[in-house]
C-alpha positions as CSV (number, residue, x, y, z in Angstrom):
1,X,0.0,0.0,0.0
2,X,1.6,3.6,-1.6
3,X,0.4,6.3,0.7
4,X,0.7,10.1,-0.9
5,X,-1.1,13.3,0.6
6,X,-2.1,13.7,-2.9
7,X,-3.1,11.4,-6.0
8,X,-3.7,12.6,-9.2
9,X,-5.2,10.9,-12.2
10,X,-3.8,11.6,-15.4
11,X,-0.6,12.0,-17.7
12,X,-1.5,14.6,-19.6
13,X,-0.3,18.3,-19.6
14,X,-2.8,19.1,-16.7
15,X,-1.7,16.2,-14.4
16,X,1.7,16.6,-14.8
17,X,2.2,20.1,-14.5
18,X,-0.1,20.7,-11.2
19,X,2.2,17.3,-10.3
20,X,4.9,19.8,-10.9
21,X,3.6,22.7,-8.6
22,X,2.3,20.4,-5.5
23,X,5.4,18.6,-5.1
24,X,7.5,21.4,-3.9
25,X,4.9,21.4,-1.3
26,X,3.2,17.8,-0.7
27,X,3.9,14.2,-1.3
28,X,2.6,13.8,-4.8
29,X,1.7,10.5,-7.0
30,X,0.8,10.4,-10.2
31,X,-1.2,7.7,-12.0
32,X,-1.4,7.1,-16.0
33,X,-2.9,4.2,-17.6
34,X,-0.7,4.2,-20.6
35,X,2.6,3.0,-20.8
36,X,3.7,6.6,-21.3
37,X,2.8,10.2,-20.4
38,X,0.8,12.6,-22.6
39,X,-0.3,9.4,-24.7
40,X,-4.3,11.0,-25.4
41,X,-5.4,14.6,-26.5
42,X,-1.6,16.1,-25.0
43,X,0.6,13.7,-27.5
44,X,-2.0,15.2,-30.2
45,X,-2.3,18.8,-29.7
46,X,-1.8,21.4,-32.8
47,X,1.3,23.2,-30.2
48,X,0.3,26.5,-30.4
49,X,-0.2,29.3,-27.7
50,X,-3.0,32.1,-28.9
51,X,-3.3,33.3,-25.5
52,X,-6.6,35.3,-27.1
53,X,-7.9,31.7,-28.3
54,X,-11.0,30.5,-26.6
55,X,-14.1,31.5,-23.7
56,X,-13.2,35.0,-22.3
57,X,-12.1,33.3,-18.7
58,X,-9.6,30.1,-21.3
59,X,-8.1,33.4,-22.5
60,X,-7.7,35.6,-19.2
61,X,-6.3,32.4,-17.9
62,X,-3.9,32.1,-21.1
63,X,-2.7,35.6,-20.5
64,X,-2.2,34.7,-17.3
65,X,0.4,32.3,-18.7
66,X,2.3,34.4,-20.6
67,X,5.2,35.3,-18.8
68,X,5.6,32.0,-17.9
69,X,5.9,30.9,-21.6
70,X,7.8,33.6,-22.7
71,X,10.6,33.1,-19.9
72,X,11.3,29.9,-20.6
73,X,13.8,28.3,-22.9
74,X,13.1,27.1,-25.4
75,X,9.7,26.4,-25.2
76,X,8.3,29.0,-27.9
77,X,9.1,29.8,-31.6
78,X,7.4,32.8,-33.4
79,X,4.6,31.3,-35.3
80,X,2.2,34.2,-36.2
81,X,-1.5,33.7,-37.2
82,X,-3.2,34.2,-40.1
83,X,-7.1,34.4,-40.3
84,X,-8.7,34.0,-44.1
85,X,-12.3,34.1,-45.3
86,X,-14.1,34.2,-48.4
87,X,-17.1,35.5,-49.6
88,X,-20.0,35.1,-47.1
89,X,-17.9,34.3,-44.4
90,X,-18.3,38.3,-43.3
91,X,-19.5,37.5,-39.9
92,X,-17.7,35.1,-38.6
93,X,-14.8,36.2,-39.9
94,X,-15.1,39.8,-37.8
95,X,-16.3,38.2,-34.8
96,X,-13.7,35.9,-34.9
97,X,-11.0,38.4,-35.9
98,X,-11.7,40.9,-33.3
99,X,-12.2,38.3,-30.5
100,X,-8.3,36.9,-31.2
101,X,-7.2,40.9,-31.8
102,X,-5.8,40.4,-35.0
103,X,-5.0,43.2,-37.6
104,X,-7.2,43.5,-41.0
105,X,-4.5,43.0,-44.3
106,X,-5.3,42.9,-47.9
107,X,-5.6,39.3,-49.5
108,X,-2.3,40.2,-51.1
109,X,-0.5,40.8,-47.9
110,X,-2.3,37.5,-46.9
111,X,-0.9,35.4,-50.5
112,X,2.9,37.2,-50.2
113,X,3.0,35.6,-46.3
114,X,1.5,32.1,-47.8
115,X,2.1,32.4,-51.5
116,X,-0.2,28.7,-51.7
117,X,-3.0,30.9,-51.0
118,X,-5.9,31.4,-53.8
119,X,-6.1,34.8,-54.4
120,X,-9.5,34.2,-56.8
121,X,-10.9,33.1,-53.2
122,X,-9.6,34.8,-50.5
123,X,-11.0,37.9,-50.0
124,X,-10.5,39.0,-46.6
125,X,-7.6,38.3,-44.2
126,X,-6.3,39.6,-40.9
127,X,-3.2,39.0,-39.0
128,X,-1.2,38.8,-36.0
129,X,2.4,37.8,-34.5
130,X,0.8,37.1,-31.1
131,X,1.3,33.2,-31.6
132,X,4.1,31.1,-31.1
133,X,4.5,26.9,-31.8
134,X,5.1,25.3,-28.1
135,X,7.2,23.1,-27.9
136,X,4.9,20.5,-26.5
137,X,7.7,17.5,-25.6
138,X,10.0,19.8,-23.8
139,X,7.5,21.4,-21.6
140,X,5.9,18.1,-20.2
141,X,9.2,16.8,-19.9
142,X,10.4,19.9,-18.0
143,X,7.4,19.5,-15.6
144,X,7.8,15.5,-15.2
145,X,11.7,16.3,-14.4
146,X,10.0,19.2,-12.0
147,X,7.8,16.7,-10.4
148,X,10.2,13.9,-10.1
149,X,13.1,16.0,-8.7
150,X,11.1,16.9,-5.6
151,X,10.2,13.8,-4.8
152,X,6.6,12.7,-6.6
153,X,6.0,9.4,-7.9
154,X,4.9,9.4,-11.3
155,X,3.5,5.4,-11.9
156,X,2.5,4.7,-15.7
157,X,0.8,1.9,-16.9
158,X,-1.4,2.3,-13.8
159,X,-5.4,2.7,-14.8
160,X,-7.6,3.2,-11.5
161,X,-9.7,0.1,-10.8
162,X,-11.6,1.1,-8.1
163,X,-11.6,3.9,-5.8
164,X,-13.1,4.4,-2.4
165,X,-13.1,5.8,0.3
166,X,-11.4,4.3,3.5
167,X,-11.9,7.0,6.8
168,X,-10.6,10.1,5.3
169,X,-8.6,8.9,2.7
170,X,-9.5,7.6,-0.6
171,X,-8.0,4.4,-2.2
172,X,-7.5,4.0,-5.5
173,X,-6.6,0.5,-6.9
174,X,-4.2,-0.3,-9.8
175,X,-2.4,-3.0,-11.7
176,X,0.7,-1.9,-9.9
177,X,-0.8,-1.6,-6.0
178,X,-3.5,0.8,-4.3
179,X,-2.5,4.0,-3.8
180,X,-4.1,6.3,-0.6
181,X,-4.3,9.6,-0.8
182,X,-6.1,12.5,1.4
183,X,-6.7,14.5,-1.9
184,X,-7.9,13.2,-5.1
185,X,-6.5,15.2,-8.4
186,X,-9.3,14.5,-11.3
187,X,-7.1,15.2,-14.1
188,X,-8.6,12.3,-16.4
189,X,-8.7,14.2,-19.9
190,X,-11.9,12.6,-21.4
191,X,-12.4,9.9,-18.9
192,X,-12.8,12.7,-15.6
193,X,-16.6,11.6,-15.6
194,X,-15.7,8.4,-15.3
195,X,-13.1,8.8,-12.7
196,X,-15.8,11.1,-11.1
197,X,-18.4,8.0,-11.1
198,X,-16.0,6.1,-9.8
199,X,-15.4,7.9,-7.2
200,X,-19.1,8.4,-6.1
201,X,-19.0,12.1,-7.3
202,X,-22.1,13.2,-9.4
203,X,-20.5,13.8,-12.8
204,X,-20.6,17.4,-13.9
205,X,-21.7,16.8,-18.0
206,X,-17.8,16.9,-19.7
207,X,-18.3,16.1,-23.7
208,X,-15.2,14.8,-25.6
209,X,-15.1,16.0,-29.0
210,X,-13.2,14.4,-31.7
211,X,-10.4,16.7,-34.1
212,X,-8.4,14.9,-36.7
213,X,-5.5,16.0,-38.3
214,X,-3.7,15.2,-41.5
215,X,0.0,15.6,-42.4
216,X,0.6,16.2,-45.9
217,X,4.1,17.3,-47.7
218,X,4.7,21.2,-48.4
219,X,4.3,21.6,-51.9
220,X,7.5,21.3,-54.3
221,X,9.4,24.7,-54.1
222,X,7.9,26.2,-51.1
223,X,9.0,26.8,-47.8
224,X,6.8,26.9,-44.6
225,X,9.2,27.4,-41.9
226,X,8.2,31.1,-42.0
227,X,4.4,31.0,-43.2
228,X,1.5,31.6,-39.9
229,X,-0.9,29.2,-38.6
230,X,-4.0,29.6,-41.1
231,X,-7.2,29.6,-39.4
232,X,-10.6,29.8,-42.0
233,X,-12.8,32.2,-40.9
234,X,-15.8,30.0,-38.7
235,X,-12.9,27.7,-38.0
236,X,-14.0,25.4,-40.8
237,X,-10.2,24.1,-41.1
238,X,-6.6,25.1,-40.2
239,X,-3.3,24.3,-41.3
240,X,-0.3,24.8,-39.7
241,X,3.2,24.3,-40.9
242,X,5.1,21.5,-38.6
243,X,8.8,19.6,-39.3
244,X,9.2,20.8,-42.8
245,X,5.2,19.6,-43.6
246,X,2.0,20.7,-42.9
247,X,-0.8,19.6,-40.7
248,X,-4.2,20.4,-41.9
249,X,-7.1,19.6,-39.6
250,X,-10.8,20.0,-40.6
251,X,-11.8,21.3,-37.0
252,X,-14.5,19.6,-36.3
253,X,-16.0,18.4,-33.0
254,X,-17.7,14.8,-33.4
255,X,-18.9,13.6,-29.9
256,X,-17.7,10.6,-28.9
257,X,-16.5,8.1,-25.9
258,X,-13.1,8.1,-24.3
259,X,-11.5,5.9,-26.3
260,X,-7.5,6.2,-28.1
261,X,-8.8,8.1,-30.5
262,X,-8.6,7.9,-34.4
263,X,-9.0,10.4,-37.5
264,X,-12.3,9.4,-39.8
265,X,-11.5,8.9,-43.3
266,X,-14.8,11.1,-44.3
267,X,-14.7,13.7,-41.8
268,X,-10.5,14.3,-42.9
269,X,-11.5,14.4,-46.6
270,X,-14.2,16.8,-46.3
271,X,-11.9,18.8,-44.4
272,X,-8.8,18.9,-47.1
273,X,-11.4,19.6,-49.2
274,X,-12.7,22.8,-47.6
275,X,-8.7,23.7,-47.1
276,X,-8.0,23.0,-50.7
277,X,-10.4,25.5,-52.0
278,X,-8.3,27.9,-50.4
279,X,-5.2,27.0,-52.2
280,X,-3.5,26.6,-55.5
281,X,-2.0,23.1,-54.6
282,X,-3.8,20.2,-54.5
283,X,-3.7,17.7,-51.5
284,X,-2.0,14.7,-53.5
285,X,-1.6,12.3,-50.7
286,X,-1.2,12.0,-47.0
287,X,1.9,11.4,-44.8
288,X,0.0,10.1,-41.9
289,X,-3.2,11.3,-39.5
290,X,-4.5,11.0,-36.1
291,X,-7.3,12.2,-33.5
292,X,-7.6,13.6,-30.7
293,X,-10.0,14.1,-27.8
294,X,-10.7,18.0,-26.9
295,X,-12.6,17.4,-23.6
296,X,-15.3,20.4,-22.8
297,X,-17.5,21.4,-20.0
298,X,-21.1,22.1,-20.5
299,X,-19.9,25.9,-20.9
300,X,-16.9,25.3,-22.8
301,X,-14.6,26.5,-19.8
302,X,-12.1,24.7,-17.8
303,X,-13.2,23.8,-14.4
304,X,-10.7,23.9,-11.8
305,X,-11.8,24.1,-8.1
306,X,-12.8,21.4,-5.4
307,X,-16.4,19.6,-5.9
308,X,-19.6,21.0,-4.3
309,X,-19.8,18.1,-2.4
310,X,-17.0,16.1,-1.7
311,X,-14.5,19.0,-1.0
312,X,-11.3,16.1,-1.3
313,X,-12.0,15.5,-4.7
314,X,-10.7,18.3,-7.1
315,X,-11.5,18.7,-10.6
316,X,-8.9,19.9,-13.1
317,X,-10.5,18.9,-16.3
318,X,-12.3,20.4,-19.4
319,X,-9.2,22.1,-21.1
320,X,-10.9,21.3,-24.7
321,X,-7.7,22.0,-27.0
322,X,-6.4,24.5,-24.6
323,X,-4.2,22.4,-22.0
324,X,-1.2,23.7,-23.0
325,X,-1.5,27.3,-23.4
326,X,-3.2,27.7,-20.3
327,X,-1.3,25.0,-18.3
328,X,1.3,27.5,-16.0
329,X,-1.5,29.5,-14.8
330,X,-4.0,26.5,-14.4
331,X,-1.7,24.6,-13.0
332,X,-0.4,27.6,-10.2
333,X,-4.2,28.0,-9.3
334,X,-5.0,24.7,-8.6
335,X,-2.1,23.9,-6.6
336,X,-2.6,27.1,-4.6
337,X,-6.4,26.6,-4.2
338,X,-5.4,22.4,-3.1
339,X,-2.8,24.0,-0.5
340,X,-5.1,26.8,0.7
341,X,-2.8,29.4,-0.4
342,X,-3.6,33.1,-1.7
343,X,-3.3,33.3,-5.4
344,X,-2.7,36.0,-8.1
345,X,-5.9,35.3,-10.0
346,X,-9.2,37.9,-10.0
347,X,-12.1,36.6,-7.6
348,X,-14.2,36.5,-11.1
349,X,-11.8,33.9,-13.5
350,X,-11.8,32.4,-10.1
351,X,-15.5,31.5,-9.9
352,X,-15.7,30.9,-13.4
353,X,-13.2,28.5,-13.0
354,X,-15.0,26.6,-10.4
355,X,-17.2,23.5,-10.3
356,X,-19.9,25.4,-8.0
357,X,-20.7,27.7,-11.2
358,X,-23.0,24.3,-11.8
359,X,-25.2,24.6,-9.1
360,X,-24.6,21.6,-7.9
361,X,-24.3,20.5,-3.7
């Protein structure tokens, strides 16, 4: 029998880093039921911070994150983003351009940045430098060495079983031994419902939403290392230049189970489709694809805080494609608000944050 002061569930960017923060100040362990940290929607992620991406309190909490980021080594590249539209796309293309802040330019400024662009179809495009790639390895494995160096236990291959209660301590059983704990850290990606029925804890109505994402070759002659993330106006693709290709996702948002996701052969092909419309090169074949979960709450905003009603059991769940950029400042809060310490966050992202917004005792 392991026993911790504090047990979290989940390998992802959320788990590890708040593993990161507590362990300065607690005994920390860490279950994962792969074989490997990160394997689900953190392994998958498009590695970009947009800290004005998202639900206003995702993006006050991404801010929040920025000096973080932009201190450490390493961990950012200038990226830029690119926002184009074509006819009829008027409105979602200014909501969505003044909601990220980004600067109105001419379709020609828009094809001499990404000269694949169609300039017969693009007809409005705005831009900004306020996004940089992440690199996504190198921060979880800064925050695993984080965790690990001050002593937290960090057990893969380890899915809960069971978990109970046992006096004031709850008791989670794996393939690799029980584990006690006085605090339970929900950080289960898709699966925190689950974990939350498991538990005993009423649920609190997480969706997982399916995003695929293709790789496919930069066309002949062209170089991406310089060209912005594209984003089509209603987010009805993007494409993103990564290791010398590009990775072109139809953005959508397919319900589904936890489950190791996979990309739908339909769903990416509509998708290329809608991005090759765009474009003056053809999509001639793919170099590989995947899926990922993007895990939401019923309002589309993380939820960080303790439950209504069982005040040991702490939810750090629904990041839905924003783990990363928000994870210094998400992480901070929740280990402060787990340790009962003051924290540099406004009362209001606070309580929007929190699992009471739900009503729920």
């Amino acid at each position: 029998m392991q026993k911790t002061d504090i047990l979290i569930i989940g390998g992802g960017i959320a788990g590890v880093s708040v593993a990161a923060r507590l362990a300065h100040h607690a005994r920390v362990t860490l279950i994962e039921a792969e074989a490997a940290l990160a394997h689900h929607a953190s392994g998958r992620s498009a590695a970009l911070f947009e800290p004005r991406y998202g639900a206003p309190a995702v993006v006050e909490l991404s801010l929040a994150s920025s000096d973080f980021f932009h201190g450490a080594e390493g961990i950012l590249s200038p990226r830029g983003m690119l926002m184009v539209g074509k006819p009829g796309d008027e409105a979602a293309f200014g909501a969505e351009a003044d909601g990220m802040a980004l600067a109105r330019i001419s379709p020609a400024e828009a094809c001499g940045m990404v000269p694949i662009l169609n300039p017969d179809v693009v007809t409005m495009a705005a831009y900004a430098d306020h996004a940089w790639d992440v690199d996504t390895d190198l921060l979880m494995q800064r925050f695993a060495r984080e965790a690990r160096s001050h002593g937290a236990q960090i057990i893969t291959r380890a899915p809960a079983q069971t978990i109970t209660r046992q006096g004031s301590e709850w008791e989670v059983t794996t393939p690799q031994g029980p584990v006690r704990a006085k605090v339970l850290v929900n950080a289960a990606g898709a699966w925190v419902d689950l974990i939350a029925q498991m538990a005993g804890v009423t649920p609190l109505g997480f969706t997982p939403l399916r995003r695929s994402m293709a790789r496919i070759p930069t066309p002949l002659g062209h170089d991406p290392a310089r060209w912005p993330m594209i984003f089509a106006a209603g987010e009805a693709w993007y494409m993103k230049p990564d290791a010398g290709a590009l990775i072109v996702s139809p953005a959508e948002e397919d319900p589904a189970e936890p489950h190791d996701a996979w990309a739908d052969d339909m769903v990416l092909a509509e998708g290329l489709a809608r991005y090759e419309e765009f474009v003056t090169e053809p999509v001639t074949r793919l170099i590989s694809n995947w899926a990922g979960l993007r895990t939401f709450s019923p309002d589309r905003t993380l939820v960080i805080g303790a439950d209504a009603a069982e005040p040991s059991f702490f939810w750090l769940a629904g990041q839905g494609g924003q783990g990363f950029q928000t994870c210094p400042a998400a992480s901070q809060l929740a280990a402060d608000l787990i340790l009962g310490r003051a924290h540099g966050l406004s009362a209001g992202l606070v309580a929007a944050l929190s699992p009471l917004r739900f009503g729920r005792a």
